[in-house]
C-alpha positions in Angstrom: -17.8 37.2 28.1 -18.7 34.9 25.7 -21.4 32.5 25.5 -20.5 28.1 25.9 -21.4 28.2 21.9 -19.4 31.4 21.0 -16.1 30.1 23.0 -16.3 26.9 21.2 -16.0 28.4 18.0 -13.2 30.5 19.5 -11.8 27.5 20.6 -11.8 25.7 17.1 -10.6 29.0 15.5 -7.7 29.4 17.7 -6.6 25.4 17.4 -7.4 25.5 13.5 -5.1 28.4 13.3 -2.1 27.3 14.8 -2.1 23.7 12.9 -2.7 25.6 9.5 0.3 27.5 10.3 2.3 24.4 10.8 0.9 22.6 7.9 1.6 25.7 6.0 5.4 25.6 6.3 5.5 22.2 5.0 4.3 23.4 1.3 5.3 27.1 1.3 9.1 26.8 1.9 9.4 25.5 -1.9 9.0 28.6 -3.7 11.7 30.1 -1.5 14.0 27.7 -2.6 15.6 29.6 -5.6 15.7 32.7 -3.6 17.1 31.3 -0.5 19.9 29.8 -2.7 20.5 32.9 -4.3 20.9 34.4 -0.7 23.3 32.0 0.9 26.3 31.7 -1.9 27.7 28.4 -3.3 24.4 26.6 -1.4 23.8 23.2 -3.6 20.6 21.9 -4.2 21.5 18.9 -2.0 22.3 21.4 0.7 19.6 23.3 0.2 17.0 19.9 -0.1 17.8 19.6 4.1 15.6 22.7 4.5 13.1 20.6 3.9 13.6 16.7 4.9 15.0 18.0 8.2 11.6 19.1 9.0 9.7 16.1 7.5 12.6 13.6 9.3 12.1 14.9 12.6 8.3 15.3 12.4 7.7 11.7 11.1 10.2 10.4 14.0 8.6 12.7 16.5 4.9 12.4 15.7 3.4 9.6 17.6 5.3 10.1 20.9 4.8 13.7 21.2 1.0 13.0 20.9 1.7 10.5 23.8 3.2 12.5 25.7 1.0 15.5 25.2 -1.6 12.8 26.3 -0.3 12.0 29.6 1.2 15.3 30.8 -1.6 17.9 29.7 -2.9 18.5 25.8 -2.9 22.7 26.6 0.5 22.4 28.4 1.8 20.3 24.9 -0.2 22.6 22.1 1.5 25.9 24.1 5.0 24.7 24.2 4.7 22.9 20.5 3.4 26.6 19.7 6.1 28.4 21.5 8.8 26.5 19.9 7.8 26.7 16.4 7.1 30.3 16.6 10.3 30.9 18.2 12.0 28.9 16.0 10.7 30.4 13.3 11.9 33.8 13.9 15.7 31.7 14.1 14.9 30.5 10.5 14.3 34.1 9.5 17.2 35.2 11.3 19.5 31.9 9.5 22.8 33.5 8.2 23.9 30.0 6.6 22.3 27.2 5.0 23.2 25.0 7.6 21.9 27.2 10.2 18.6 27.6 8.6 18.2 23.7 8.4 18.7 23.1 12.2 16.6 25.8 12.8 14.2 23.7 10.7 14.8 20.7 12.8 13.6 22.6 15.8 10.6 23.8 14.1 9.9 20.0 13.3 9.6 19.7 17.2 7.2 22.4 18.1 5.0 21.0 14.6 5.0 17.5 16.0 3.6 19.1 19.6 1.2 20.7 18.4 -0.3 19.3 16.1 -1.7 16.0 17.8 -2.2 18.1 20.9 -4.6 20.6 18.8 -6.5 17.6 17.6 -7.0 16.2 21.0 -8.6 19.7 21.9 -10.6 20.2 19.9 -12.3 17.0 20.3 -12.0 17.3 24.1 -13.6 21.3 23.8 -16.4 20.3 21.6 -19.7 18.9 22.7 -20.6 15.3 21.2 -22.9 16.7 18.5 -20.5 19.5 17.0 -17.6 17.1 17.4 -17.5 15.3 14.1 -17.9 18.5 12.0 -15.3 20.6 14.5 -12.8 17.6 13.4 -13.7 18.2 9.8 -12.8 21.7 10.1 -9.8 21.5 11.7 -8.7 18.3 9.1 -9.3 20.9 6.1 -7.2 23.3 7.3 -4.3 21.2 5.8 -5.7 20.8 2.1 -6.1 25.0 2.8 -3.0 25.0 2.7 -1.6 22.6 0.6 -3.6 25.4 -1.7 -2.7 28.3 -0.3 1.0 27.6 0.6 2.8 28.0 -2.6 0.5 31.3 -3.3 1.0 32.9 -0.3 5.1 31.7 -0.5 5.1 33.5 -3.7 3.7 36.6 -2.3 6.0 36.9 0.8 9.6 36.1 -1.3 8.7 39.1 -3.7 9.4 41.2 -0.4 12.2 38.4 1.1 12.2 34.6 1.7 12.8 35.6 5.3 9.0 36.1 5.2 8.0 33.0 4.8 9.4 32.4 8.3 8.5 35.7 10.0 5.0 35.5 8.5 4.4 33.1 11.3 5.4 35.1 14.4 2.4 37.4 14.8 -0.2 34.5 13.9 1.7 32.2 16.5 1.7 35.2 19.2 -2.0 35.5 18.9 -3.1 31.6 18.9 -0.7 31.9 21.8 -2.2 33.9 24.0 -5.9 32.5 22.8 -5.2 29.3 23.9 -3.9 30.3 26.8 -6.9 32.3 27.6 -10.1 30.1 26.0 -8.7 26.2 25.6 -9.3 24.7 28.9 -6.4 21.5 29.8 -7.1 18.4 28.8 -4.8 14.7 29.4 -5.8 11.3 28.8 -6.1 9.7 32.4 -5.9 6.7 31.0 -1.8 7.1 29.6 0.8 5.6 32.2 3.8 4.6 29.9 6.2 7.3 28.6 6.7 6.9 24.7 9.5 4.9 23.6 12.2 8.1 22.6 14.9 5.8 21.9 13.0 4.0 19.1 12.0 7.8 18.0 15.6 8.4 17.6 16.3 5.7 16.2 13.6 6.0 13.3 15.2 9.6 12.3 18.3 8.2 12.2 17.6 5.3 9.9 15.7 7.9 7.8 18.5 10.6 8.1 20.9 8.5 7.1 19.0 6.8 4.1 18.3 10.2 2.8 21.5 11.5 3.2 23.0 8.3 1.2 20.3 9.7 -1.7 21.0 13.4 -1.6 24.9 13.0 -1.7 25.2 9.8 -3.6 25.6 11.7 -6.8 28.5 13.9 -5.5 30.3 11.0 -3.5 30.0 8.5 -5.5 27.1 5.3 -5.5 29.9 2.4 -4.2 32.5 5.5 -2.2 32.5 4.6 1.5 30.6 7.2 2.8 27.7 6.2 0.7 27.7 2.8 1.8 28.6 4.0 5.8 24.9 5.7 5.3 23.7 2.6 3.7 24.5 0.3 7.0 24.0 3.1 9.1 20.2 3.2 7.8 20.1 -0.5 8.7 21.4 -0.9 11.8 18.8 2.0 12.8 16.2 0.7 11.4 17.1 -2.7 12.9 17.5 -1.4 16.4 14.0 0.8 15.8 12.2 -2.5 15.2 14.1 -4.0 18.0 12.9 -0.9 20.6 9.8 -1.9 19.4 9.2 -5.0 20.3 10.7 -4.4 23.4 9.2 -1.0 24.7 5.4 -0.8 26.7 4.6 2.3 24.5 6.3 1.6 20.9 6.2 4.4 18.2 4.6 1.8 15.8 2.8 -1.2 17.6 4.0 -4.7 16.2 0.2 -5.9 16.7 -0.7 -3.3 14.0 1.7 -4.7 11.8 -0.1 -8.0 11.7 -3.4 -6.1 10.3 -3.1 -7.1 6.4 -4.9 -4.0 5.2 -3.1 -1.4 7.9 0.4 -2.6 6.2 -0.6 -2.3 2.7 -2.2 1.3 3.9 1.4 2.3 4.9 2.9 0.9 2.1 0.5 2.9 -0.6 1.1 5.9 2.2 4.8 6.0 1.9 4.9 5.4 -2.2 2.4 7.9 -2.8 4.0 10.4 -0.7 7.3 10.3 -3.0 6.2 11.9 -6.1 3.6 13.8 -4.3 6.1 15.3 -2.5 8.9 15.2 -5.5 6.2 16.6 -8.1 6.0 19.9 -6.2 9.1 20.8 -5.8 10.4 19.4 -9.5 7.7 21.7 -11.3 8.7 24.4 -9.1 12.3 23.8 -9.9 11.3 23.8 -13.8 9.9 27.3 -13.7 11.9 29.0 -11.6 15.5 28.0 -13.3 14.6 26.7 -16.5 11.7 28.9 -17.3 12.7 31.9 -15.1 9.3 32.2 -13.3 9.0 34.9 -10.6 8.3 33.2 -7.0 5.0 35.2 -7.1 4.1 33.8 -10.7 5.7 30.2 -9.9 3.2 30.4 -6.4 0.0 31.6 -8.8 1.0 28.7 -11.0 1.2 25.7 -9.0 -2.0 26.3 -7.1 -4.9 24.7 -9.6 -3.3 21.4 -9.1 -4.2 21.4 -5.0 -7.5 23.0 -5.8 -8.3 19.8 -7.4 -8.3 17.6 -5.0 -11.2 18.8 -2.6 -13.5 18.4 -5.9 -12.0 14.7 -6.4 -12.0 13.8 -2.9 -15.8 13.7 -2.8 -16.2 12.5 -6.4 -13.5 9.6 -5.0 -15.9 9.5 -1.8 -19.1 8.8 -4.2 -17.6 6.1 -6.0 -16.5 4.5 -3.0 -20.3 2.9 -2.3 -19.6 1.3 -5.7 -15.7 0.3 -6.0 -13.2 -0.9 -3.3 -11.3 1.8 -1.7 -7.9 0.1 -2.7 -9.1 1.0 -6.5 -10.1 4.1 -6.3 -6.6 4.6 -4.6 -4.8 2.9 -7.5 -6.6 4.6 -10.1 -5.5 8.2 -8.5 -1.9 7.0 -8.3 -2.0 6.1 -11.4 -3.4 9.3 -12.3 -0.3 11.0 -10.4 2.2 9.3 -12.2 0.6 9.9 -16.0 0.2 13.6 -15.0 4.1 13.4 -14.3 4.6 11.8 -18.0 2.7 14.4 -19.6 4.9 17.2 -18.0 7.8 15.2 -19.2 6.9 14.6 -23.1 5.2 18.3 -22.9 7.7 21.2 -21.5 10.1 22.9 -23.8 12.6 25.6 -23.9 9.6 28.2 -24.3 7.8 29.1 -21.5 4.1 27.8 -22.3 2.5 27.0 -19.1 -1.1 26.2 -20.4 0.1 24.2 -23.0 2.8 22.1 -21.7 2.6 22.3 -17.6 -0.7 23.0 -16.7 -2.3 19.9 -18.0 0.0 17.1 -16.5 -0.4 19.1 -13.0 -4.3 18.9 -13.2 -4.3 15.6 -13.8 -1.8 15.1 -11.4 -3.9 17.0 -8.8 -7.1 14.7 -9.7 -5.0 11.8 -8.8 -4.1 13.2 -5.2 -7.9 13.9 -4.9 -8.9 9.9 -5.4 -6.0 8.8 -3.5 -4.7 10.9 -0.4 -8.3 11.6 1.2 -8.8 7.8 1.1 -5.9 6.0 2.1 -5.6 8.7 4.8 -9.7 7.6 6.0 -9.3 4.3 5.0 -6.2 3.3 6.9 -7.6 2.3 10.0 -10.9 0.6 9.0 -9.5 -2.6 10.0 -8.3 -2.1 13.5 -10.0 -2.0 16.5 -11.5 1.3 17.8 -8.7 1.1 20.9 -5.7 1.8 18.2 -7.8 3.5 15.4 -5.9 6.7 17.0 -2.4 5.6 17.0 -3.0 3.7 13.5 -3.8 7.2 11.8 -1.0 9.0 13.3 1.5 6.0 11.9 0.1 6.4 8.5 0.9 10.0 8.7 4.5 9.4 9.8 4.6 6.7 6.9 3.3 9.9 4.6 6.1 12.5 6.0 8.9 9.5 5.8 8.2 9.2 1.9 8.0 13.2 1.9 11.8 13.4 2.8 12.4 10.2 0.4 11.0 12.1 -2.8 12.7 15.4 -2.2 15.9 13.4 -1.7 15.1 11.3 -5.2 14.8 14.5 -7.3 18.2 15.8 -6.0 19.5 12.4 -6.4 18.0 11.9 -9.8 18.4 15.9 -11.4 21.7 16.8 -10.2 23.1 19.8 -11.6 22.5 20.0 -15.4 24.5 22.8 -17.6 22.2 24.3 -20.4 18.9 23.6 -21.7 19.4 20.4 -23.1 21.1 18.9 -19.8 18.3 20.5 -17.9 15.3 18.7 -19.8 17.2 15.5 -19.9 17.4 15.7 -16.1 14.3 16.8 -15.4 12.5 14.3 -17.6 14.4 11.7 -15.6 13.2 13.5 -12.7 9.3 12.9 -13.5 10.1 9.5 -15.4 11.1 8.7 -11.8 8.2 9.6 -10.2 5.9 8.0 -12.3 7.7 4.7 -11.6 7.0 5.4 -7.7 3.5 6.3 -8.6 3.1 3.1 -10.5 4.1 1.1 -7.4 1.5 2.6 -5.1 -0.9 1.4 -7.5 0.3 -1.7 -7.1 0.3 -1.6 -3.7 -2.9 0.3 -3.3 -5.3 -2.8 -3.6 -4.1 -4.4 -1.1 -5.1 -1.9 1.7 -8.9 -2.3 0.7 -11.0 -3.2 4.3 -11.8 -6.9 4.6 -15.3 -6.1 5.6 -17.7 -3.3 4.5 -17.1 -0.2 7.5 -14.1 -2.2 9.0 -13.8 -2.1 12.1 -12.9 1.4 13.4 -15.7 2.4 15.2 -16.7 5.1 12.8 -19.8 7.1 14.5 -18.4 6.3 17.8 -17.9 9.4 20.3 -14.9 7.4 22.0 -12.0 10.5 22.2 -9.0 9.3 20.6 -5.4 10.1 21.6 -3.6 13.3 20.9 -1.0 10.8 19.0 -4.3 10.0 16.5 -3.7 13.0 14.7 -6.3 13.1 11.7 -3.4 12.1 9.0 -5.0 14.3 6.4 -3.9 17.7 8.1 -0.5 17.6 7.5 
């Protein structure tokens, strides 16, 4: 048996694990793009783009009320199913014999992601004694930048053997953290919660975002003024209308109207959600570049696009330094800003010759320092303002705000790159592509300043021991 210390540490290991895993199959499923088109015949990019917004729609929408409800009915009972039905759904996705197929199967592995993961964070903090707890949380928060690293490496690895293995790479690791955490992780609920979340205004949000991003990905094919474009247009309204509407209305809203009255918290989502669109869009566009214009390997594409990600530990505490000396909101706009140029410099650099240390690896480090003075902060920063009671539910809104312009930027480089026919069509495109980017970068800086704190600390009761919510999911995982 295990000593109190040595099941703790079991405890963190076994919680850490699973939410890497989910984190994991947010950045490795890129690589497999080009292969998984390959495998499923006459696939489109826009069809293909699906595989992943379905899985950033649904775990934006589903985010904050699965951490509720994981809250009120049992953390352990939550983090087990969430685990069961991504690792079941999983094998599905590797199983997938059509695109479409493979993007419900996504959809479903959205649902298990967005159980799990605010449920993990609520154990750990509820396993850990007071004095470990700050550092457990810091352990369990890295896991995601691990593999925002990691991802497209390993991804390039497994799709040398299959893209199927990207999926099936999960099942052992999620049979093993489920039967840990059913042994070690003792139950946990917030005896506090009452309300049930408001679902409706969950459906609601994925809807309006569904139905925005479907009017991006399939604009270029149906046409910018044809009437199915402009049904997804009002359709995307009239959701987001009746989402706002639900809540106002509902006990337990997925995004609190009083938090929308906090000047800095707005501006936080607003940077959030710009940011989020060429970091998310950068990814996948230099991916695209090597692997069909350059004709990378997965395994040399994955090798390839992970210095940029192991910048931004180094420039996240560099970016923590300066923040004794320069308001946050700065620092923020300066990494933006950093993003976007990074983006330029691809742009004016790549040509029909493969030279990836001369023409791609240098906007992609620069990129990367950008994402280390930005993301860390506006993910920490976001909540400074608000009162230690909804410091919980304000950092899992800023995450959903993240995932929401995840699904936005994926949708504006198939919107913006199309299908170019030779090398000179492809450039063109993809110079659009990062042109684009840079523009959305350019108005997060713009934004940025805006979310600085109005008082040194704010007000979030940092140093406090008070256990936050499962739905207070530590944005900077995912």
């Amino acid at each position: 048996m295990p000593n109190p210390s040595q099941r703790t540490s079991l405890v963190l290991a076994v919680l850490s694990v699973a939410a890497f895993v989910a984190s994991l199959d947010v950045f490795i499923v890129n690589v497999a793009f080009d292969d998984i088109g390959a495998d499923f015949t006459g696939s489109t990019l826009s069809q293909l783009s699906w595989v992943l917004n379905a899985y950033a729609i649904v775990y934006a929408a589903l985010l904050v009320p699965a951490g509720r409800i994981a809250d009120r009915y049992g953390r352990k009972g939550g983090f087990l199913l969430g685990l069961g039905v991504f690792t079941a759904a999983s094998a599905a996705c590797a199983a997938a014999d059509g695109v479409w197929w493979l993007v419900a199967f996504r959809a479903v592995q959205a649902v298990g992601a967005a159980l799990l993961t605010p449920a993990s964070l609520g154990l750990v903090i509820a396993s850990v004694p007071p004095e470990r707890r700050a550092g457990a949380v810091r352990i369990w928060a890295s896991t995601g930048a691990v593999a925002a690293a990691l991802g497209p490496a390993v991804g390039g690895v497994l799709v040398e053997a299959s893209w199927r293995w990207v999926f099936l790479v999960n099942l052992p690791i999620g049979a093993v953290a489920l039967v840990g955490a059913a042994l070690l992780v003792p139950r946990s609920r917030d005896e506090a919660a009452s309300s049930l979340p408001d679902v409706r205004g969950a459906v609601l949000l994925a809807l309006a975002i569904g139905a925005l991003t479907l009017g991006l990905v399939e604009g270029p094919d149906w046409g910018w003024g044809s009437a199915r474009t402009s049904a997804a247009w009002v359709v995307s309204v009239v959701a987001l209308g009746g989402f706002l509407l639900s809540s106002r209305r509902h006990a337990s809203p997925v995004v609190d109207p009083a938090l929308l009255r906090v000047r800095a918290f707005v501006w936080a989502n607003a940077t959030s959600l710009l940011f989020a669109v060429p970091f998310a869009a950068a990814l996948l566009t230099n991916i695209l570049w090597m692997q069909q214009v350059w004709g990378y390997s997965a395994i040399r594409t994955g090798l390839a696009i992970a210095p940029g990600p192991l910048m931004v530990p180094v420039f996240a505490a560099v970016s923590h330094r300066l923040a004794r000396r320069f308001p946050v909101g700065w620092l923020v706009a300066f990494g933006c800003v950093l993003l976007g140029a990074g983006g330029v410099l691809t742009a004016a650099s790549v040509g029909p010759t493969p030279d990836y240390v001369g023409d791609l690896l240098p906007g992609w480090l620069i990129g990367g320092v950008g994402v280390g003075f930005a993301l860390p902060s506006i993910l920490s920063s976001a909540t400074a303002d608000l009162p230690p009671a909804r410091a919980a539910t304000g950092s899992a809104v800023v995450n959903m705000s993240r995932q929401i312009g995840t699904a936005l930027g994926v949708s504006l480089v198939v919107a913006v790159l199309g299908t170019p026919v030779g090398f000179d069509a492809a450039r063109t495109a993809f110079r659009y592509t990062w042109w684009a980017l840079a523009a959305v970068a350019v108005l997060a800086a713009l934004a940025a300043p805006g979310m600085t704190p109005r008082r040194p600390g704010g007000g979030s009761g940092a140093g406090t021991e008070t256990v936050p919510t499962s739905a207070g999911l530590a944005g900077s995982q995912t």
